[in-house]
Structures are given as C-alpha cells and as structure tokens.
N, C-alpha and C positions, 0 to 999 in steps of 0.2 A: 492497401495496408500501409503503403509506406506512407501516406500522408496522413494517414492517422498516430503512425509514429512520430510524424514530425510533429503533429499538433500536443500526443502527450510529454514530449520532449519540451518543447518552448513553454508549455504548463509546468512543469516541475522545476526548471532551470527559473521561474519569475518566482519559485516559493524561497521565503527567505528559511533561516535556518528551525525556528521552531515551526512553522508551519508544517514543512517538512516532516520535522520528527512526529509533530500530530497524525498528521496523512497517515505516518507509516505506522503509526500505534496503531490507528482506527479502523484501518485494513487489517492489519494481523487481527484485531479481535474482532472482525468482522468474520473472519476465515477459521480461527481456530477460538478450542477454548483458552485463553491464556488469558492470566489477570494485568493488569493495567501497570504495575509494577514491572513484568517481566517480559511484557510489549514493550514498555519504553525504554526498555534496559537492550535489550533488538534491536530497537530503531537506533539508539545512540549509537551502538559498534558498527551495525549498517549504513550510519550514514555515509563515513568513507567510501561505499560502492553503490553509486545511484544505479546502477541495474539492477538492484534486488528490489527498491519501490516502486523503476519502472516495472517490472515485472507484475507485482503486487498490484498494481491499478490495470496493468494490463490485463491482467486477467480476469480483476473484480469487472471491466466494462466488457470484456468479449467473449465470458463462461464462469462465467460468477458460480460459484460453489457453497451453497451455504453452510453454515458448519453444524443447525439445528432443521429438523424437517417438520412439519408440523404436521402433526394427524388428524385430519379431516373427517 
C-alpha cells in the first residue's frame, strides 16, 4: 500500500493547477450527483488541502463507489 501511495502522491504533485481542479471536479461527479458548477466550486476551496483529492482518486482506484446502479 505504501507504494502505491507514493505513486499517487508523485501523480498529483506533477498536475499543474487546472488539472488539478478538473481531476477533482470529475471525481466528485463521478461519485455524487452534483452539477459541474458546484463540483468546481469544491474543488477550488479544496484545493488548499491535497488530502481531500488524494483521497478522492484513492478511493475511485481501490472501492470505486458508483453513484448510479444500473438495472439489468
């Protein structure tokens, strides 16, 4: 686990600043319903604390949650 930490760490510290804030919009509405206005209103104030996006791709790659289930 810890090297998988390091790999998303050295990822996110190479995203420059909009990237960033994409990442973290595209996650939140990957995860919740929230419109694109109020994800990227999110990701702005969050950016001050990169443990909320690492968290956010942490967990989209290791228990991805989706936010829709589809009925088969």
């Amino acid at each position: 686990m810890f090297k998988r930490t390091n790999v998303i760490n050295s990822f996110l510290e190479r995203l420059d600043y909009w990237q960033t804030i994409n990442l973290h919009v595209t996650l939140l509405q990957a995860e919740q319903d929230i419109s694109f206005e109020k994800a990227r209103e999110r990701a702005v104030v969050d950016y001050s604390d990169p443990s909320k996006l690492r968290y956010l791709l942490e967990e989209a790659i290791n228990s991805p949650k989706p936010k829709h289930h589809l009925n088969l």
